[in-house]
Phi, psi and omega in degrees: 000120159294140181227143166299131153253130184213176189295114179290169181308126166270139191316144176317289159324346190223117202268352175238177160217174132262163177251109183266330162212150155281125158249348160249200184224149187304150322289033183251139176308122161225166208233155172284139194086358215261153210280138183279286281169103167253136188247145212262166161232186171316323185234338203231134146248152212265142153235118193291154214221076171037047212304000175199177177276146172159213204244132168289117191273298185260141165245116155272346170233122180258155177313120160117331183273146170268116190255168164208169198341143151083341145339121165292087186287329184189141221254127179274089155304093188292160166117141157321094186308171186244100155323114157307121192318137159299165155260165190284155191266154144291146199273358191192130191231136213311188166270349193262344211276112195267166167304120158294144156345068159358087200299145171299121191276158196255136145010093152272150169300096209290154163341297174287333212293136174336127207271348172237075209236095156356117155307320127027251168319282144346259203326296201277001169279328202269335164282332179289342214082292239307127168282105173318007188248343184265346199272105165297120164274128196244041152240161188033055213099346201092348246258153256221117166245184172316305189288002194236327160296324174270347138326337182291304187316270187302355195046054176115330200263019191272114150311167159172178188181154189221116162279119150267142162264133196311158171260165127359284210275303184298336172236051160259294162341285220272316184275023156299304170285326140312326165281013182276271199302354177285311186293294187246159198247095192273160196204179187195131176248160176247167122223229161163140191256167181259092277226322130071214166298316196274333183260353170307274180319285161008282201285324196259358152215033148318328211272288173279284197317314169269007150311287171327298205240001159058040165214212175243129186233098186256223184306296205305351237233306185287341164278313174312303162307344181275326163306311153303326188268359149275031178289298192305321189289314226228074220255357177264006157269005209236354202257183198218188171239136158221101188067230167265035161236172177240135199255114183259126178285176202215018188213152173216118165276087172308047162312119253210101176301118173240123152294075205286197170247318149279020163114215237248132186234153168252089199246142185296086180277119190270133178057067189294307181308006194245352209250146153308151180293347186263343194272321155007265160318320177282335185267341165322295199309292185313283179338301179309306167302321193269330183270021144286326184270356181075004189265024176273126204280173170293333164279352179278001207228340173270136165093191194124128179259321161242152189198125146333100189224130175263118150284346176283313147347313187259354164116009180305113190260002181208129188216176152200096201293176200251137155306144164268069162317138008277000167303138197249014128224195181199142154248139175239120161279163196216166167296136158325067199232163168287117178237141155341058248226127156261115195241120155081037160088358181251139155281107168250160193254126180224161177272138182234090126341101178258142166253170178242176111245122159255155173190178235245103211282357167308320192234001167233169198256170194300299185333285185340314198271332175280329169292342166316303143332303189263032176250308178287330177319316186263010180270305172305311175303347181209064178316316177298274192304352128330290209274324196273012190037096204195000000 
């Protein structure tokens, strides 16, 4: 029996998808559940799931195409193939009659050859001779494109360049940040903290702490609580704009810039202020696995009052991070390095850590961000009174 494989329901926000790879090919053997198919939306990508075991017979929507709910993608035979019964030899095959010609077996594919190879790229090496296994890929992945055979070809002396087209998720990312700068008159303050108390605290219970709470306990868990409680003081760093008001959330939804391979998600810790560093942390944790793997879901990714970003992960020692729309700051966090310091009147060498807020200078003011700043510098320099609400 044939079955519609088709586009699941999409979330109310999202009027589309693209269908971004195939994992099977029409006649390949699939199992019920097992992922088909990913189709990419704006912020997440979907994975279509087998609805039975049988043979995939058709893909009626190819990669690149735009589908939307209840869309038929590809046609299922449900049930196990079967090999079909031999036939019976004939019991006496004439004397005249010679063996037809064996038809010529088509090329396989060996075993080594690069598992990422442009079909392209396949036709003109076989036309060419060439062993795909001697050929540097220079797309994706390594993946072996045309232009890399024929650079081959030519012994090397070929320009070349590969037009990708943007995924979903990166140009939904690029006009979001064009519409920041478009919108709001963004502006940005520094500081910087002294690292300090917090890796002090850190070092000195990481240890009992992931014992305890069966997580890890790092930075990001203390730049949140620090942020909330300069929130609390500064509640027009936490508000947003809509048409000529201004919206003060009564809440704080924290958002927490995560990097993907397929750009950049933002997933949400709701009442960030009510949560503990182990609560934090674990959801931090979660949140980072699934949206590498792509299973995060769309309600983990909406909404948000603030939001967060470590440029520092990546060695970034200065950045002035762009708004998360309709949100009316951010802060970027930075690397860690050992600076020059004056303390008690002595130049010492301490980790030093800068920070940013960019914001959204229609409703907050220079003050607004700078004292905002320096309430986190001074909840991370003196973490115990953070923590005791001190």
């Amino acid at each position: 029996m044939s079955i519609e494989v088709k586009v699941p329901v999409l979330p109310e926000s999202v009027a589309d998808a693209t269908v971004a790879s195939w994992h099977k090919q029409p006649g390949d053997r699939v199992s019920r559940d097992e992922n088909l198919v990913d189709l990419e939306t704006d912020k997440v990508v979907l994975e279509v799931p087998a609805p039975a075991d049988g043979i995939l017979k058709e893909i009626t929507q190819e990669a690149g195409a735009t589908v939307t709910s209840g869309q038929v993608m590809a046609i299922l035979e449900e049930g196990a193939a079967e090999e079909a019964p031999a036939a019976a030899a004939p019991a006496e095959a004439p004397a005249a009659a010679a063996p037809a010609p064996a038809a010529p077996a088509a090329p396989a594919a060996s075993s080594d050859e690069p598992k990422g190879i442009a079909p392209a790229a396949r036709k003109l090496a076989a036309e060419e001779g060439v062993n795909t296994k001697e050929v540097e890929g220079s797309g994706r992945g390594g993946r072996v494109t045309k232009a890399d055979v024929i650079k081959h070809v030519r012994g090397g002396g070929a320009r070349q360049e590969e037009r990708v087209k943007m995924t979903r998720l990166r140009s939904r990312v690029a006009e979001r940040m064009k519409e920041a700068q478009n919108t709001a008159a963004i502006l940005t303050s520094f500081n910087e903290v002294n690292m300090s108390a917090v890796m002090d605290l850190r070092s000195r219970f990481k240890a009992e702490f992931e014992k305890t709470h069966g997580i890890k306990l790092g930075f990001m868990s203390f730049f949140v609580k620090a942020c909330c409680e300069a929130l609390q003081k500064h509640p027009v760093v936490n508000a947003s704009v809509e048409g000529d008001e201004i919206i003060y959330h009564g809440f704080m939804d924290v958002g927490i810039a995560v990097s993907t391979e397929r750009g950049l998600v933002v997933p949400i810790l709701r009442d960030a202020h009510l949560m503990s560093l182990a609560e934090i942390e674990s959801q931090l944790a979660e949140y980072a696995g699934q949206a590498r793997k792509g299973t995060i879901g769309l309600d983990s990714l909406q909404g948000g009052t603030f939001t967060i970003t470590n440029g520092g992960v990546f060695g970034s020692l200065l950045s002035t991070p762009l708004l998360n729309p309709p949100q009316s700051a951010i802060l970027g966090m930075h690397t860690i390095k050992e600076r020059p310091v004056v303390e008690n009147g002595e130049i010492v060498a301490a980790p030093m850590m800068y920070i940013a807020l960019s914001y959204d200078h229609r409703i907050i003011d220079g003050k607004d961000a700078v004292q905002f700043l320096v309430a986190v510098k001074e909840a991370l320099e003196d973490p115990a009174r953070m923590l005791l609400n001190l």
